[in-house]
KOLKOL-92521 format. One line per 2 residues: number of its first residue (from 1); their letters; for each residue x, y, z of C-alpha. Coordinates in nm, 4 decimals. Each point is the difference from the previous one (the first is absolute). Layout:
N
NUM) A) X/Y/Z  ...
REM end
This chain:
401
1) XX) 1.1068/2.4081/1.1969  -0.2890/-0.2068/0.0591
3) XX) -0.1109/-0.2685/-0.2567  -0.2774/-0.2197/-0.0534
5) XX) 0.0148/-0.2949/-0.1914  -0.3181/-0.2248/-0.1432
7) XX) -0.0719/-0.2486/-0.1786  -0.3525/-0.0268/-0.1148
9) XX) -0.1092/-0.3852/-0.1248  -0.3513/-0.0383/-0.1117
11) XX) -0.1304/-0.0712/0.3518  0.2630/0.0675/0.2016
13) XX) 0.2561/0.2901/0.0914  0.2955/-0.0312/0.1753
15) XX) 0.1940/0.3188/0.1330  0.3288/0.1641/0.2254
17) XX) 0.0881/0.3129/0.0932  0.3636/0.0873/0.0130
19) XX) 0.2082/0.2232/0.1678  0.2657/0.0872/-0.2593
21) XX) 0.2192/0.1479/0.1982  0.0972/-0.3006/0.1229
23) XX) -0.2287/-0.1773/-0.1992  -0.1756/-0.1477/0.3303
25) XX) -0.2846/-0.1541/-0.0499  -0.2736/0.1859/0.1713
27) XX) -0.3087/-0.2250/-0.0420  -0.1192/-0.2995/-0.2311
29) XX) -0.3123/-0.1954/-0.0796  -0.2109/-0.2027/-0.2593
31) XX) -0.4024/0.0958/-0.0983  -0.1201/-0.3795/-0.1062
33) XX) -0.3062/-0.1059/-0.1472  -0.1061/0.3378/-0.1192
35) XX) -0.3937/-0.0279/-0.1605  -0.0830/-0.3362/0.2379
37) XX) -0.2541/-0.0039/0.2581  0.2983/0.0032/0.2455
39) XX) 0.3537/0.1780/-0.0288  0.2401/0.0516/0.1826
41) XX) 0.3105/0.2344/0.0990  0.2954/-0.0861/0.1556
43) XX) 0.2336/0.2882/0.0883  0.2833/0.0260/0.1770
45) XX) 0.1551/0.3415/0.1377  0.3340/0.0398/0.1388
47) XX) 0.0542/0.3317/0.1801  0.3085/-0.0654/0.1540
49) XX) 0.2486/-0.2916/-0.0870  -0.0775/-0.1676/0.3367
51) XX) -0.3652/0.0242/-0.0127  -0.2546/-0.1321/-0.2625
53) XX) -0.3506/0.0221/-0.0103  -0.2454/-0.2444/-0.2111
55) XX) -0.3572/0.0849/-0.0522  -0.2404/-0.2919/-0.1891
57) XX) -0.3205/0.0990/-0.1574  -0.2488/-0.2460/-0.1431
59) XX) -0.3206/0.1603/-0.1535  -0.1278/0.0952/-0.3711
61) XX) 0.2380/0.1919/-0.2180  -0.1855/0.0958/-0.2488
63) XX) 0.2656/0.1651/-0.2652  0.3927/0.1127/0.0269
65) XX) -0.1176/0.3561/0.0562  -0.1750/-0.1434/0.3678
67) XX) 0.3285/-0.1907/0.0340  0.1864/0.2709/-0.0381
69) XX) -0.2223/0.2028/0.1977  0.1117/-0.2171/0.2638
71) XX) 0.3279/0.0088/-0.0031  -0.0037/0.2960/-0.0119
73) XX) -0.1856/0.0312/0.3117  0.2433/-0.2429/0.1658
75) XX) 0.2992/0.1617/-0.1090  -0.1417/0.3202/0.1789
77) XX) -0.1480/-0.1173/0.2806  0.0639/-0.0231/0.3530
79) XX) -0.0527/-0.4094/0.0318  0.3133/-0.0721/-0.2038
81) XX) 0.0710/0.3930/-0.2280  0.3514/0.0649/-0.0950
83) XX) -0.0800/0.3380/-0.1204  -0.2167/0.2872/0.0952
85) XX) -0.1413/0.1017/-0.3325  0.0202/-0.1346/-0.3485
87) XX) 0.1993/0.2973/-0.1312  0.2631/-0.1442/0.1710
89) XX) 0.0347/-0.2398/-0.3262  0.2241/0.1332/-0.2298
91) XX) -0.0606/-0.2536/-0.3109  -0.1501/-0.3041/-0.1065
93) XX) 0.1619/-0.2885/-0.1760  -0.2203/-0.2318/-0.1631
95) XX) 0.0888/-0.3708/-0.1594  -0.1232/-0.0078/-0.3212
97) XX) 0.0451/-0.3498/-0.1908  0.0404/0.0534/-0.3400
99) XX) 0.1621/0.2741/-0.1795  0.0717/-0.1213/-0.3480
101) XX) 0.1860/0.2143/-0.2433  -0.1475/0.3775/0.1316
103) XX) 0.2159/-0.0303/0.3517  0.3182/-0.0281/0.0038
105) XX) 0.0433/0.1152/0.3465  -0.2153/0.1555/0.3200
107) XX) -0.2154/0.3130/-0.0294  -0.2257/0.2371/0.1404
109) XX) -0.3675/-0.1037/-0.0854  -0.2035/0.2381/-0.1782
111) XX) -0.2527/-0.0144/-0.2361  0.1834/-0.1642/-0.3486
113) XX) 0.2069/-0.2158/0.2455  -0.3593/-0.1013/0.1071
115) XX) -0.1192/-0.0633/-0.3428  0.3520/-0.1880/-0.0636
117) XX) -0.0325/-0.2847/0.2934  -0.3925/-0.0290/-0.1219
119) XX) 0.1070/-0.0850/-0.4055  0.2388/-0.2837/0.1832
121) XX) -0.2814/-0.1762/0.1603  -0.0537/-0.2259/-0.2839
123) XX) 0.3667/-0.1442/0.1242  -0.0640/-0.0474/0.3430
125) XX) -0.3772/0.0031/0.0274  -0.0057/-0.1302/0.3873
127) XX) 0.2325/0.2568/0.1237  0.0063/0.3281/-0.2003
129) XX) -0.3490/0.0965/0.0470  0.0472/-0.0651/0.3831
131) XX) 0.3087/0.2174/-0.0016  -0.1642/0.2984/-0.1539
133) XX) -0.2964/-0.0374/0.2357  0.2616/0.0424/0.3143
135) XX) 0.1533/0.2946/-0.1888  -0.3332/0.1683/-0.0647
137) XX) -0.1131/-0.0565/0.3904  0.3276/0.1738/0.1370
139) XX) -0.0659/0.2400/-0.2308  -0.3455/0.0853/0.1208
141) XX) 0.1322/-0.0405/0.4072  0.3190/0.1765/-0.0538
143) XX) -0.0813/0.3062/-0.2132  0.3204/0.1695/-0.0467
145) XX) 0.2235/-0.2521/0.0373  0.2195/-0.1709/-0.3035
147) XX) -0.0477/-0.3163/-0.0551  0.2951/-0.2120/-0.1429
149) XX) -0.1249/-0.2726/-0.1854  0.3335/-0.2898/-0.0142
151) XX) -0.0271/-0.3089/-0.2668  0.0754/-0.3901/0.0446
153) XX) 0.1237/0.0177/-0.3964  0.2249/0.3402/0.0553
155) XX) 0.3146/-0.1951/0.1100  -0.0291/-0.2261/-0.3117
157) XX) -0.0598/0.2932/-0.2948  0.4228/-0.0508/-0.0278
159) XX) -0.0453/-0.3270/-0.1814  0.1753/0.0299/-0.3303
161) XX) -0.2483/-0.1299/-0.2832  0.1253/-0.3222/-0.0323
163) XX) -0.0748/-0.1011/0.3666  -0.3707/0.1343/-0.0126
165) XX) -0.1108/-0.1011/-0.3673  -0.1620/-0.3133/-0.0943
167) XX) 0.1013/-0.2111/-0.2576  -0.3927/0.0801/-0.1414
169) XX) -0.0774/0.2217/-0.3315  0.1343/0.3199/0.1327
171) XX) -0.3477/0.1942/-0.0990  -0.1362/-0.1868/0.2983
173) XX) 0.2127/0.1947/0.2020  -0.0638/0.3223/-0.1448
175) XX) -0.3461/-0.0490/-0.0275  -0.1517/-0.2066/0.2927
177) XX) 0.3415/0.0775/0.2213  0.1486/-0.3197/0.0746
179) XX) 0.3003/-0.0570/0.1596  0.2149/-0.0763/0.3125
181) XX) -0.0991/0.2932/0.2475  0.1109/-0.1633/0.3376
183) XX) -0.1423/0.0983/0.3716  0.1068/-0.0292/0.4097
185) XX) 0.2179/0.3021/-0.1598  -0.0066/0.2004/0.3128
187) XX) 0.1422/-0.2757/0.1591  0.2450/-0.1216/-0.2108
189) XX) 0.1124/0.4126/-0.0233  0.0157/0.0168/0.3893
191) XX) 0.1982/-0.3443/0.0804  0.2614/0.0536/-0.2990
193) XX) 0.0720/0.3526/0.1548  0.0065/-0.1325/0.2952
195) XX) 0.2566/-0.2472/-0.0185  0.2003/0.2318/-0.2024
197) XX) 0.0186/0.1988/0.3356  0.0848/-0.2794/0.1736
199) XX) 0.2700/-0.0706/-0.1904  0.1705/0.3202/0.0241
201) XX) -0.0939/0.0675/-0.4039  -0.2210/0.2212/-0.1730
203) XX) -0.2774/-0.1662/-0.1878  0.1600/0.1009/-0.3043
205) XX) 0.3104/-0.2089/0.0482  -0.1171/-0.3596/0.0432
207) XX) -0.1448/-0.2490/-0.2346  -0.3233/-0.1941/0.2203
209) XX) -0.2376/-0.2480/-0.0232  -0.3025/0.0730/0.2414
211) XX) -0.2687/-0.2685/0.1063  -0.3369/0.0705/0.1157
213) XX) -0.1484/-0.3307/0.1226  -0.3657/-0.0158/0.1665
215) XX) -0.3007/-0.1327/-0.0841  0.0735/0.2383/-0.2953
217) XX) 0.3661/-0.0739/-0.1620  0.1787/0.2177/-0.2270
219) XX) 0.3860/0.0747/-0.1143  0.1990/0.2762/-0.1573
221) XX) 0.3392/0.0299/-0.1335  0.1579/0.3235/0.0941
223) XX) 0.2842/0.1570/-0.1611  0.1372/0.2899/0.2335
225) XX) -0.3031/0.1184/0.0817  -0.2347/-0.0166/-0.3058
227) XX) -0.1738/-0.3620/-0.0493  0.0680/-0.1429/-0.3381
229) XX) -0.2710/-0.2794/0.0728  -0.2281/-0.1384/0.2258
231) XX) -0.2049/-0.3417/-0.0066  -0.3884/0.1193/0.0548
233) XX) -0.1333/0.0655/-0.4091  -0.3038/0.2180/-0.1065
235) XX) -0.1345/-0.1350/0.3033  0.1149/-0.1825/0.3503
237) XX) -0.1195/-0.3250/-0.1038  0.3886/-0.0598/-0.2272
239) XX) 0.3409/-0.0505/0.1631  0.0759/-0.2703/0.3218
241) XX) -0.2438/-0.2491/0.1112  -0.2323/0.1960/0.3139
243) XX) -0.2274/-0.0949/0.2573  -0.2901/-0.0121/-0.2117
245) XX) 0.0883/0.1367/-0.3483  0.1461/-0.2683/-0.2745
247) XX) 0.3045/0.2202/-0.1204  0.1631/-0.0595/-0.3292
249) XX) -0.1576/-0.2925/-0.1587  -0.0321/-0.0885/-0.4125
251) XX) -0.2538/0.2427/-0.1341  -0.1693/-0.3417/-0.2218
253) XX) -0.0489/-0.0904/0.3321  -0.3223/0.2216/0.0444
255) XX) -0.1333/-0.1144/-0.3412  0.0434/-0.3246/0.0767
257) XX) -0.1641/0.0264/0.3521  -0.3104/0.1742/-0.1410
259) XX) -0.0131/-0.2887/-0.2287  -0.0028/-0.2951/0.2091
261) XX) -0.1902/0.1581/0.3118  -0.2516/0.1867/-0.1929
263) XX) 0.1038/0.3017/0.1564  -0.0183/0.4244/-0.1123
265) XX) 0.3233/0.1418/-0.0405  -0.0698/0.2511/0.3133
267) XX) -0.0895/-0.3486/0.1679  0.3554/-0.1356/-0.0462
269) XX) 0.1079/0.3858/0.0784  -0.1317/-0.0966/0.3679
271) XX) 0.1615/-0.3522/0.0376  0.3564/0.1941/-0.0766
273) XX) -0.0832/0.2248/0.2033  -0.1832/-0.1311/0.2968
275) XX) 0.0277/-0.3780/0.0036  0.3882/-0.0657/-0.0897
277) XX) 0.3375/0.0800/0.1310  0.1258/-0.1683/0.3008
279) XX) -0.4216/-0.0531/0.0799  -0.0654/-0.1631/-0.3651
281) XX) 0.2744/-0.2749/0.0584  -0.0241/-0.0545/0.4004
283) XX) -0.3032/0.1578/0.1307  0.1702/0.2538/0.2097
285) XX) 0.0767/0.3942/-0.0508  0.0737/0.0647/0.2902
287) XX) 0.4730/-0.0933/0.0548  -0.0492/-0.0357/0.3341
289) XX) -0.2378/-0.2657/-0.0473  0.1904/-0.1641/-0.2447
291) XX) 0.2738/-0.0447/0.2175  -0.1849/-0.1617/0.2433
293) XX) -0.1327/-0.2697/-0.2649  0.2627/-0.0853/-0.0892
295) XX) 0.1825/-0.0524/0.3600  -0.3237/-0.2371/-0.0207
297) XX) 0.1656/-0.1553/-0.3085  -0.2736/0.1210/-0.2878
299) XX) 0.1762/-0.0811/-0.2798  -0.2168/0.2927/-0.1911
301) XX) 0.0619/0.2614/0.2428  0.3965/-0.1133/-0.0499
303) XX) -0.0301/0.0346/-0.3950  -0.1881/0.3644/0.0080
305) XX) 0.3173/0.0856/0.2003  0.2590/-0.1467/-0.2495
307) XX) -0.1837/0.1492/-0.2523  -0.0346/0.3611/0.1193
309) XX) 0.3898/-0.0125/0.1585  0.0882/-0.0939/-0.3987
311) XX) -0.2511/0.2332/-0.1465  0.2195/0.2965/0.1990
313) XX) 0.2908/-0.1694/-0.0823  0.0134/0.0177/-0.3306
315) XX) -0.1458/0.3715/-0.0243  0.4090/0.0709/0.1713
317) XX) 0.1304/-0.1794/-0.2509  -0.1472/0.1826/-0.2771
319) XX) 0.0397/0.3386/0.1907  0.3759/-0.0911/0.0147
321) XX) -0.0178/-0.0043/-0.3315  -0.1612/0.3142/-0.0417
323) XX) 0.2120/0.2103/0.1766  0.3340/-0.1621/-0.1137
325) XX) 0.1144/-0.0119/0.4034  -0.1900/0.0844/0.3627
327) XX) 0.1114/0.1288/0.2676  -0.3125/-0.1248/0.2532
329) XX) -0.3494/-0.1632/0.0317  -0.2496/0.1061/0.1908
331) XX) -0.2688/-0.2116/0.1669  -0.3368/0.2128/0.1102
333) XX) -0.3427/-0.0001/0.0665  -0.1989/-0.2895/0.2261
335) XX) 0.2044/-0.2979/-0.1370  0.3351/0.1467/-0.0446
337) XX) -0.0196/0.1707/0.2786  -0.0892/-0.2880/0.2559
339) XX) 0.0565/-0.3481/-0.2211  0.3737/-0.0539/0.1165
341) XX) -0.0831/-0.3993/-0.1666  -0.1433/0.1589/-0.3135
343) XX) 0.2805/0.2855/-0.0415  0.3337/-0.2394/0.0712
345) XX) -0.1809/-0.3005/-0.2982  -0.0368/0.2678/-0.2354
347) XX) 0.3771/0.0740/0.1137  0.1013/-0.3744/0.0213
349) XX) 0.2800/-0.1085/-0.3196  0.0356/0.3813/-0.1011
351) XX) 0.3776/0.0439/0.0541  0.0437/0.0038/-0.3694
353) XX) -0.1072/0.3283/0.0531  0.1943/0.1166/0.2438
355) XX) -0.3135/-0.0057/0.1969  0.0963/-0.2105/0.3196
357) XX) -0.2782/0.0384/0.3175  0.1089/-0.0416/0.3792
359) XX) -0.2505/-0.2021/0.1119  0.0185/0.0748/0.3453
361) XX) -0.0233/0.3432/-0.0042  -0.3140/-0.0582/-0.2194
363) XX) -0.1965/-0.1844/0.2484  -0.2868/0.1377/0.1511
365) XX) -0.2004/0.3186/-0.1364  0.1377/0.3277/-0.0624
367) XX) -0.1450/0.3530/0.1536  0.2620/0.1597/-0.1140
369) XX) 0.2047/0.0385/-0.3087  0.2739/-0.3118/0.0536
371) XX) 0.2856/-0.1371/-0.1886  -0.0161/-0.3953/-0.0360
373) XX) 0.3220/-0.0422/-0.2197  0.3248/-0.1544/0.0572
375) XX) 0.3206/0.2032/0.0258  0.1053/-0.1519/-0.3382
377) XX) -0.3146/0.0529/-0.2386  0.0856/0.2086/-0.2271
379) XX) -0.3572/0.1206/-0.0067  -0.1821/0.1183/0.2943
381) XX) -0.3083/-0.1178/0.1268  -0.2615/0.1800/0.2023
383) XX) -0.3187/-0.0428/0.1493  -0.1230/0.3740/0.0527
385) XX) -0.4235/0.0633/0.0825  -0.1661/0.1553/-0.2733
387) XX) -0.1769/0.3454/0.1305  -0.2087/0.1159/-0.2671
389) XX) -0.2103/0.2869/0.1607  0.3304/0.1922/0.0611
391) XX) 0.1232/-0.0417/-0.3487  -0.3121/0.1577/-0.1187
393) XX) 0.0308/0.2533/0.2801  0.3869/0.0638/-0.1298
395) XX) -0.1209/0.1018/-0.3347  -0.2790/0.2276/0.1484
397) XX) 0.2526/0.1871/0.1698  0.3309/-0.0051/-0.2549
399) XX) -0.3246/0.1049/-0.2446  -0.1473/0.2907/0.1950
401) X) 0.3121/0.1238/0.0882
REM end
């Protein structure tokens, strides 16, 4: 079974096609800059697993269906095809960012479902739009062939109440629905499986706490299987301090900026979201560049770092909590998967916890899913690469079939 997987952005559209018999990936590549005078597409085809085949184009894209159009084309052709004809494709997965309350799980797009991810645009206006657009072109270039469409919040719709609620007059959450919805679910769903499997346990028999760090940071607290919280609110601006986006903060705090710079309240929306994190206190978004300021002894770059490796810190602490013991962490995505001096000071002074880190064999970056724990901790730690386009390609199939 052959499945595609994309993720349509508002003018972008990334996409892989993957063998699930072996779920190989067959090809891979990223439309950028869709509706500018210039684009340009970047795909990579691997026919066999010693050969690989990268094609760059750089001219107008006008819209996601002439994207598409051309990856399709690629896909196909005989420069860098991996299949003959697009029949061949036996589903589409889509990412679709917000869910809310209608999705509790994948599904097979058709027309309500369509009308369903289009009355949750008002809670992720950037991406949901964008997401349906991607479904609606594969629709149109695929006739015939089911599209899946797989959502960020799905993995989170286990909350009980009392994690997702705010403490704010309930009607507002009936009415305007407010509350905790969490997203990087596919993620956090793939790398808590994951290191079940590498544990020699089911998912359902082990208590974990997964962390997503990138430029984009989130947590969950998963209780065999099923997460019972996560740190990222009604939107991905709450939870641990990120690259550019504030995290928690005092909510007075917006008031009070508005106040005293003059500012809108969608104008202090942007300086959470855009000019804060590790870039609001030092300058710098980017860890790797971090490090090296502060090998060049910025004092700034050295106190974003304290305070993100805290920030993380203290989201395990509370997730102890949460889940009453733990039986692993998991360190993913760009920063957790590559950060060896970010991952071991979030894991510095945690023995309290049972959580104690080998700190040799958590040098370096990870490619592969890798235990970085002592013999003696009593709770395992691994560093396992987050893979996100299978996930969704994992639920297409278990779905369809």
């Amino acid at each position: 079974m052959k499945v595609l997987v994309i993720n349509a952005g508002s003018s972008s559209l990334k996409y892989q096609l993957l063998d699930m018999e072996n779920e190989a990936v067959m090809a891979n590549g990223i439309v950028e800059r869709i509706g500018e005078t210039v684009g340009k597409l970047t795909h990579k085809a691997f026919p066999d697993t010693d050969n690989e085949k990268k094609v760059v184009k750089e001219e107008e894209i006008k819209d996601h269906k002439i994207g598409m159009h051309m990856v399709l084309d690629l896909i196909t052709g005989s420069e860098a095809g991996v299949i003959s004809d697009p029949k061949e494709i036996d589903a589409i997965g889509h990412r679709v960012v917000q869910g809310g309350e209608a999705f509790t799980s994948a599904c097979v797009v058709d027309g309500p479902v369509k009308v369903a991810i289009a009355d949750n645009n008002p809670l992720a206006p950037l991406h949901n739009p964008a997401n349906l657009m991607g479904i609606e072109v594969a629709e149109e270039l695929f006739p015939g062939t089911p599209n899946v469409a797989v959502f960020d919040t799905e993995f989170h719709s286990t909350m009980p109440k009392e994690a997702f609620l705010y403490a704010l007059p309930y009607d507002y959450y009936k009415e305007l629905r407010i509350r905790r919805y969490g997203f990087h679910g596919t993620s956090h769903k793939y790398v808590s499986r994951k290191v079940a499997e590498c544990m020699g346990k089911k998912a359902d028999e082990i208590n974990v706490i997964t962390v997503h760090l990138g430029n984009g940071c989130s947590m969950a607290a998963v209780e065999k299987g099923k997460c019972q919280d996560t740190s990222m609110g009604m939107t991905p601006l709450a939870g641990v301090m990120m690259g550019t986006r504030s995290g928690d903060i005092d909510p007075a705090i917006v008031a009070y900026i508005a106040e005293n710079k003059g500012m809108s309240a969608t104008e202090v929306d942007s300086v959470l979201n855009k000019q804060s994190g590790l870039k609001g206190v030092c300058g710098l978004n980017d860890m790797r560049d971090i490090h090296s300021a502060v090998e060049n002894g910025d004092e700034m770059a050295k106190l974003a770092l304290d305070m993100f490796a805290y920030d993380v810190k203290k989201y395990i602490g509370a997730y102890t909590a949460v889940l009453g013991s733990i039986d692993a962490i998991v360190f993913t995505a760009g920063i957790g998967e590559n950060d060896d001096i970010t991952r071991a000071l979030i894991c510095e002074n945690l023995s309290g916890l049972g959580i104690d880190m080998d700190f040799d064999k958590n040098n370096g970056r990870k490619g592969e899913p890798t235990a970085v724990h002592t013999d003696a901790s009593k709770v395992q730690v691994w560093v396992i690469p987050t893979n996100e386009e299978l996930q969704i390609a994992q639920e297409a199939v278990e779905l369809l079939k």
